[in-house]
Biotite code that builds the C-alpha atoms (Angstrom):
import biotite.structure as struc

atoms = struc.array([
    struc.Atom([3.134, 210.231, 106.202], chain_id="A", res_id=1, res_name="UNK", atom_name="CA", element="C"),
    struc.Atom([3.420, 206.810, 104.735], chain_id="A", res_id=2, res_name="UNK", atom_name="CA", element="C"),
    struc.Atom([1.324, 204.378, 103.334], chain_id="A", res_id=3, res_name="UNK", atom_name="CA", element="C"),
    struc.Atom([0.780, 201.404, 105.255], chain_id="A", res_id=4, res_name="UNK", atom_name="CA", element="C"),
    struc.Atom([2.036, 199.355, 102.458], chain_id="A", res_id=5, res_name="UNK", atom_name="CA", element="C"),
    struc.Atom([5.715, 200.943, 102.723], chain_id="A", res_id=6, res_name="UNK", atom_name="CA", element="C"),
    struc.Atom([5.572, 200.606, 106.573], chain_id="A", res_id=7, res_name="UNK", atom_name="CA", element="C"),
    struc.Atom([4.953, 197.132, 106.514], chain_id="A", res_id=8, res_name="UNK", atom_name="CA", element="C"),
    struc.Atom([7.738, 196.428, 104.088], chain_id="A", res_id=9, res_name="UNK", atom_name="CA", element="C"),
    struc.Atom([10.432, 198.925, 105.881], chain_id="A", res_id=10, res_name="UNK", atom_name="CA", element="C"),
    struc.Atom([9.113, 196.430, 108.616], chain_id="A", res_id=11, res_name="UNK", atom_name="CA", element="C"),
    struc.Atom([9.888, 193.601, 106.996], chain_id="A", res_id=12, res_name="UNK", atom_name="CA", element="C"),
    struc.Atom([13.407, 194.929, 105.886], chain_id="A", res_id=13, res_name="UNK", atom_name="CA", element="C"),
    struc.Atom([14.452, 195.883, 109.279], chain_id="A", res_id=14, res_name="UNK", atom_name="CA", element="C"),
    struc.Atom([13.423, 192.778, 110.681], chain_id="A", res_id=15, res_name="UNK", atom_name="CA", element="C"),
    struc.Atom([15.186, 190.793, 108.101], chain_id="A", res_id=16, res_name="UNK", atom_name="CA", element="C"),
    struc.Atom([18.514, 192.442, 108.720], chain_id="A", res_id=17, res_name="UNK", atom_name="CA", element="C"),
    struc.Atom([18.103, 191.414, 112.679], chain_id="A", res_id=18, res_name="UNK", atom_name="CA", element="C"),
    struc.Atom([17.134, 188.079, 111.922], chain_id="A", res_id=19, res_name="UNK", atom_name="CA", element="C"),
    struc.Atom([19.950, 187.584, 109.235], chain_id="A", res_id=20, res_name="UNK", atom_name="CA", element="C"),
    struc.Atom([22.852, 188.928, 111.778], chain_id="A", res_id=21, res_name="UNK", atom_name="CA", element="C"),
    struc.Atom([22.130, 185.801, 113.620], chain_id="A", res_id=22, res_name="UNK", atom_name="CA", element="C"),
    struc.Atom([19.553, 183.937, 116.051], chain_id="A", res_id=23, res_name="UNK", atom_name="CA", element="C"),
    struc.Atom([21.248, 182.133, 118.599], chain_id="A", res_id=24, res_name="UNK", atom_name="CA", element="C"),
    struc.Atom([19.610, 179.223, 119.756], chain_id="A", res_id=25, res_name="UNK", atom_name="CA", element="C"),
    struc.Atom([17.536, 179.307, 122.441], chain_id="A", res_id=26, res_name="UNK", atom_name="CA", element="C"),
    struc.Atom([14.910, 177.062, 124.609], chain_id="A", res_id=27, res_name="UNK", atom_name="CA", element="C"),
    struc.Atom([11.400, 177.911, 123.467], chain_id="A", res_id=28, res_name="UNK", atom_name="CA", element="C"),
    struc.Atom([10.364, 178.898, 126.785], chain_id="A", res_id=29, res_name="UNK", atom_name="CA", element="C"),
    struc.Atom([13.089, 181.627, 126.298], chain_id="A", res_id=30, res_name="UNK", atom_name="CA", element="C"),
    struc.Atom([11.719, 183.097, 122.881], chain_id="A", res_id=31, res_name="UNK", atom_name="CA", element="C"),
    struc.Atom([7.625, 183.358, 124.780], chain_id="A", res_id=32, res_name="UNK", atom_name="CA", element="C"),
    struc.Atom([9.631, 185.465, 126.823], chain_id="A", res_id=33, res_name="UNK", atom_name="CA", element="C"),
    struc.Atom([11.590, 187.815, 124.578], chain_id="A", res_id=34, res_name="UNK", atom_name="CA", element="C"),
    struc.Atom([8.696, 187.359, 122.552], chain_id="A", res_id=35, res_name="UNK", atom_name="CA", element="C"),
    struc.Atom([6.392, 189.023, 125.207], chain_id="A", res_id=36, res_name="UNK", atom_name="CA", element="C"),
    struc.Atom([9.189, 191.464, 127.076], chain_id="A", res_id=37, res_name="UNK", atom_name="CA", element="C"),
    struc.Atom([11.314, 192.731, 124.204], chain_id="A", res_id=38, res_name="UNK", atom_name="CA", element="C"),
    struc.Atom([8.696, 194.401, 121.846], chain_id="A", res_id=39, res_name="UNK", atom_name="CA", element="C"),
    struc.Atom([6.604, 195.691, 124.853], chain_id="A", res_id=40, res_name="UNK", atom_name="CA", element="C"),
    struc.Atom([9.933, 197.466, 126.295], chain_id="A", res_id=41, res_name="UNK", atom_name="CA", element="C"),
    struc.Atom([11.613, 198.836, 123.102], chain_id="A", res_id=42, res_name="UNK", atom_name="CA", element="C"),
    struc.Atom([7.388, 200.418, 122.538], chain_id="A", res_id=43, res_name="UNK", atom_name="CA", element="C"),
    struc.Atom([8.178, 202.167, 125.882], chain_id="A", res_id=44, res_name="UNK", atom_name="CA", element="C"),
    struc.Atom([11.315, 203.418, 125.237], chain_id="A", res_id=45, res_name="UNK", atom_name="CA", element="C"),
    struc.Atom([10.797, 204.744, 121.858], chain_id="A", res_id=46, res_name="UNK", atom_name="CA", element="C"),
    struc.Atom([7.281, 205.935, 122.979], chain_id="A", res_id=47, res_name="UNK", atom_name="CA", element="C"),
    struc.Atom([9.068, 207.838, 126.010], chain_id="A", res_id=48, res_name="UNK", atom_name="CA", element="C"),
    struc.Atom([11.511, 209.224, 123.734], chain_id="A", res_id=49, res_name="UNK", atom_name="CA", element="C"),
    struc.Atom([9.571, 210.799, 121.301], chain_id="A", res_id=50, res_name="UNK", atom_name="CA", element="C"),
    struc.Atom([7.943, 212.583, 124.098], chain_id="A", res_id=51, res_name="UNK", atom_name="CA", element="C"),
    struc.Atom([4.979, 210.292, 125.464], chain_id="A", res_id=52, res_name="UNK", atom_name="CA", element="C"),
    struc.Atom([1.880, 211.786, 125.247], chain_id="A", res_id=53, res_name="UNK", atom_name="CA", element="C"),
    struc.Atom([3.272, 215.074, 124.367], chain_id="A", res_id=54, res_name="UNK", atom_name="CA", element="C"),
    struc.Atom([4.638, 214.290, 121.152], chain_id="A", res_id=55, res_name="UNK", atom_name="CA", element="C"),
    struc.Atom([1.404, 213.208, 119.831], chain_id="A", res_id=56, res_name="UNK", atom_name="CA", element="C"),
    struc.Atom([0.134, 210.696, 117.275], chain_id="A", res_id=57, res_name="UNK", atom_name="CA", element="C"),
    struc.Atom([3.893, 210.343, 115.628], chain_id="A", res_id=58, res_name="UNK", atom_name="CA", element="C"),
    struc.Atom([5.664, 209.500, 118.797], chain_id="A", res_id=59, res_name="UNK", atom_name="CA", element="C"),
    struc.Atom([3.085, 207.056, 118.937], chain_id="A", res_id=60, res_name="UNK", atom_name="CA", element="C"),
    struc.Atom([3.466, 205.514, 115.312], chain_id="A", res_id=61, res_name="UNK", atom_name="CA", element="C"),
    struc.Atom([7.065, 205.563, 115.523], chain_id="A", res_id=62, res_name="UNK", atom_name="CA", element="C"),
    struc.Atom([6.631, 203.330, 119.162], chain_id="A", res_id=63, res_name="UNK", atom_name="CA", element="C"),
    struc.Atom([4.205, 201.631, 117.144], chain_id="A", res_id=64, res_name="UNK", atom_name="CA", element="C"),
    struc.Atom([6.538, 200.329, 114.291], chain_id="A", res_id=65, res_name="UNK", atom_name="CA", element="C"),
    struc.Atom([9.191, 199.495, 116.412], chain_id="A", res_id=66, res_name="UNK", atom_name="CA", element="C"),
    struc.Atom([7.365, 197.507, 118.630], chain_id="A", res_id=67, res_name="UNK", atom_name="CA", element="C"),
    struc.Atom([6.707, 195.308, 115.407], chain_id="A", res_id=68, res_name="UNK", atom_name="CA", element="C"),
    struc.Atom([10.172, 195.036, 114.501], chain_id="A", res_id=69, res_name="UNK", atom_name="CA", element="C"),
    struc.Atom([11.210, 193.753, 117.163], chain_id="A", res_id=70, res_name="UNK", atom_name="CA", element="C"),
    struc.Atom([8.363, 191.439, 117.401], chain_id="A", res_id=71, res_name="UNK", atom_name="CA", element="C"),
    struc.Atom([8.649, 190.391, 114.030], chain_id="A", res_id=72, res_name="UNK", atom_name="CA", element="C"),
    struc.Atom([12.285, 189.624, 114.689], chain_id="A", res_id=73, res_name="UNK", atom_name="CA", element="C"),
    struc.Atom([12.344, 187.457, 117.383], chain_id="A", res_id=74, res_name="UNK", atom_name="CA", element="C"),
    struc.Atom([9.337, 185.497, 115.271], chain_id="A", res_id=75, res_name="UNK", atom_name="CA", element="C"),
    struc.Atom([11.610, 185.055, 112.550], chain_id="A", res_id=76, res_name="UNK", atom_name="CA", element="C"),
    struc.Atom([14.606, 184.020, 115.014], chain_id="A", res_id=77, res_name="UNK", atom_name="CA", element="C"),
    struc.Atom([12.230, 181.788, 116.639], chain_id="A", res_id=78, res_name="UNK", atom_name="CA", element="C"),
    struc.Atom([11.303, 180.129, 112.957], chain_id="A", res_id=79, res_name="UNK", atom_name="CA", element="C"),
    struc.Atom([14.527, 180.200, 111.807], chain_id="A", res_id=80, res_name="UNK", atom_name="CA", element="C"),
    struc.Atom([15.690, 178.171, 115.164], chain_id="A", res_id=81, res_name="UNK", atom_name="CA", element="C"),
    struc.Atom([13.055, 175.960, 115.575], chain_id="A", res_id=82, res_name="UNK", atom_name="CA", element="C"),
    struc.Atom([10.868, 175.255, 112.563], chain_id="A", res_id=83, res_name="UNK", atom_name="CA", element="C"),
    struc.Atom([11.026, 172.355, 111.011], chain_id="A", res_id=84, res_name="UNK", atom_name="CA", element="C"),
    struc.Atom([11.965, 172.545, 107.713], chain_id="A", res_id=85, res_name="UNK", atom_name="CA", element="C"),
    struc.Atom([10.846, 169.321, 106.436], chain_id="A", res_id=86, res_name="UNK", atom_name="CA", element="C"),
    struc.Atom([7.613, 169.231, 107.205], chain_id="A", res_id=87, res_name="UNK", atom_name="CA", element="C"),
    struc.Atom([7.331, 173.072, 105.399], chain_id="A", res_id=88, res_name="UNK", atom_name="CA", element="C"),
    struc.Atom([8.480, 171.973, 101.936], chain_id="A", res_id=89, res_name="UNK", atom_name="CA", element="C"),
    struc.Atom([6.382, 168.914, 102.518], chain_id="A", res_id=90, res_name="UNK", atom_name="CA", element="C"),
    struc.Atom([3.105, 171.150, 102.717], chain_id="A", res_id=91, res_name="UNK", atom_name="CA", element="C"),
    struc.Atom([4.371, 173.617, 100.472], chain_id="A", res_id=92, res_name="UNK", atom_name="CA", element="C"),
    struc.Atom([4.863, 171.093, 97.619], chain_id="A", res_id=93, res_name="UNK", atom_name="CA", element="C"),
    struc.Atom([1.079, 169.487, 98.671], chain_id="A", res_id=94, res_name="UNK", atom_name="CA", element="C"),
    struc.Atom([-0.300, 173.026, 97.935], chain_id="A", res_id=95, res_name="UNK", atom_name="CA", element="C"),
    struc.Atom([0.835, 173.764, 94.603], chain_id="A", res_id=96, res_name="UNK", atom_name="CA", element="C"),
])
C-alpha cells in the first residue's frame, strides 16, 4: 500500500499531464459543471469496476484517487483558463 505522500504526488503527476495536453476554453458556468459531474462519474465507474462493494477497501481507494484526478484536473484547466495572472505575481511578489 502506499503512503499518502506518493499518492498525492502520482496525483499531482497525472493531473498535470491532463492539464498540460490542453484546456480548452470554456464559460465558467461550464467548468462548476464538469467540476461537479466529471469526478463524481469517473468515482462510479472505476468504483463499479473494481467490483463495488465486493472488491473491498482497494476498489474503493482506487475510485478514490481517480475521483481526485480528475477533479484536480479540471481545477487546474479552470486556473489555467481563467486566472488572472497579473494579479498572482502581484501577490506573490507582496509575500516574499
Amino acid at each position: 500500500m502506499a503512503s499518502q505522500a506518493e499518492v498525492i504526488a502520482e496525483i499531482n503527476i497525472r493531473s498535470d499531464k491532463v492539464a498540460a495536453a490542453g484546456c480548452p476554453k470554456r464559460s465558467p458556468a461550464l467548468f462548476a459543471l464538469r467540476l461537479v459531474t466529471l469526478p463524481s462519474l469517473e468515482f462510479i465507474r472505476t468504483y463499479l469496476a473494481g467490483g463495488g462493494p465486493f472488491g473491498g477497501m482497494e476498489a474503493f481507494r482506487k475510485a478514490v484517487n481517480n475521483w481526485a484526478v480528475e477533479f484536480v484536473s479540471e481545477a487546474k484547466c479552470y486556473e489555467s483558463a481563467h486566472a488572472d495572472k497579473e494579479k498572482s505575481i502581484i501577490e506573490s511578489r507582496d509575500f516574499g
